[in-house]
N, C-alpha and C positions, 0 to 999 in steps of 0.2 A: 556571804559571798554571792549569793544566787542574786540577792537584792541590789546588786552594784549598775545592771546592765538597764534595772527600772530608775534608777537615781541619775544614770547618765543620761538617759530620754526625757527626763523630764527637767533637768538641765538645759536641754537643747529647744524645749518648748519656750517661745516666744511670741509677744502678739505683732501684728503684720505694724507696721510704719504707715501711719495716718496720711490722709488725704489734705493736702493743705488747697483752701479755697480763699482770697480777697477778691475785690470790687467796688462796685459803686451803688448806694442805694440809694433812691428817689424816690419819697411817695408824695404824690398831686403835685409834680412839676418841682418839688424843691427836695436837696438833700436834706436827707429823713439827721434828726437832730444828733447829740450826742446823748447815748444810753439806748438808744434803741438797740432793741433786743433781735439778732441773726441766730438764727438754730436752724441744723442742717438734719434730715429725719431719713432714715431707710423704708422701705417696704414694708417692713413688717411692724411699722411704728415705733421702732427703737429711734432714741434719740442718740444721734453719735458727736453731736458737738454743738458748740453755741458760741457767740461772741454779743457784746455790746461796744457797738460804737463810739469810739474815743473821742472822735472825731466827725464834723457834720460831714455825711454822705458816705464815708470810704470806714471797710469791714477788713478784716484781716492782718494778720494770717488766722483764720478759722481753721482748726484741725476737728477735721471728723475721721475719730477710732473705727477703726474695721473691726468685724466682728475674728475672733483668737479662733480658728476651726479646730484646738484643742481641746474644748471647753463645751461644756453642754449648754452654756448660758450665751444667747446672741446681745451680742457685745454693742454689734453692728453692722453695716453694712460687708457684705463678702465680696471680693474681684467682680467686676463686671456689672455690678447692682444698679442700679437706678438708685439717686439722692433726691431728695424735693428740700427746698428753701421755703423757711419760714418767718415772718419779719413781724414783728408784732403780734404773735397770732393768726396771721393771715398767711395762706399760702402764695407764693409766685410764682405765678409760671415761667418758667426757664425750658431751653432748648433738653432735652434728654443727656444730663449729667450722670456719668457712669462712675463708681468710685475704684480706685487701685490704688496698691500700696504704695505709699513714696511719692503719689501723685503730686500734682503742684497745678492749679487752673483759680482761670479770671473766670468770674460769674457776676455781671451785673442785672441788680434786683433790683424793677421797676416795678413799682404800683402806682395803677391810677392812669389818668391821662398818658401819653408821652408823644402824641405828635409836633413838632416845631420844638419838642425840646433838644439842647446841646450840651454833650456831658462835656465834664471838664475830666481828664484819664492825668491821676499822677501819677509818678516814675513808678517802680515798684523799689522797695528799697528794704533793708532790712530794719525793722524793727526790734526796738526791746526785747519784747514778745518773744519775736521770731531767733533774737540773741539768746535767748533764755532756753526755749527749744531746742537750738543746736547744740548750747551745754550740756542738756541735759541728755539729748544724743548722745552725745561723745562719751558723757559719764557711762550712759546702760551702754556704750560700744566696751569699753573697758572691762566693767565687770563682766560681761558678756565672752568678752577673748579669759580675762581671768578664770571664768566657773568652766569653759569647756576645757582651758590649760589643764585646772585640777582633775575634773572628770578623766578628762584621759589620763592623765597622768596614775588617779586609781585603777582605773576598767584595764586597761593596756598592760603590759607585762614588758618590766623592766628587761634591758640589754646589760649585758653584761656576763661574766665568763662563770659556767656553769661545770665546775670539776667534780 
């Protein structure tokens, strides 16, 4: 019984809702091909996500994992962290990208040259990808309302007529 109030906290432990980033990448004036490798990296050198390019020039949706602050093991980025973009190996430099949870930002990654260059920006739109994420959202929302229905439903003290 004593054990019921630690089974219900950790029930309610969850990791924070990923940072989604796409864009445009160029390196030496031409979109960089398909396969190239996008990895998103914290502070502390955790790596929180990666994407390869399906497509010439455009990344996304990249989800970079936040670090669980339940957990002794840094996962990855925490609220407010600074991200750096990695394209091949190479770092880019980008404006100071902060990461939050549930977040959603455009980050285009140029390497090399880019003066007199003109990007071409298309729509955003859902992807596959990004179709398969929101399932799988919806799935962990489900079990999510289900594990805390049952928890409470142990921890909590039934109603009803006590003669």
């Amino acid at each position: 019984m004593l054990m019921l109030p630690l089974l219900a906290h950790a029930a309610f432990a969850i990791p924070p809702m990923p940072h989604e980033f796409h864009g445009i990448v160029v390196i030496d004036r031409q979109y960089a091909p398909v396969g190239t490798l996008v990895e998103v990296w914290d502070t502390e050198g955790v790596r929180c996500g990666s994407f390869a390019l399906r497509e010439p020039g455009f990344y996304g949706s990249l989800s970079c994992r936040g670090d669980d602050l339940t957990t002794a093991v840094d996962e990855g980025p925490r609220p407010g962290e600074t991200v750096r973009f990695i394209v091949e190996g190479v770092r880019v430099e980008t404006a100071s990208m902060l990461w939050e949870s549930g977040g959603f930002g455009e980050v285009n990654l140029l390497l090399g040259p880019v003066d007199g260059l003109e990007l071409i920006r298309k729509p955003a739109r859902v992807s596959t990808d990004m179709s398969h994420q929101l399932n799988r959202l919806l799935l962990f929302s489900m079990l999510f309302a289900l594990t805390s229905g049952l928890s409470a439903w142990l921890v909590l003290p039934r109603g009803g007529r006590h003669d």
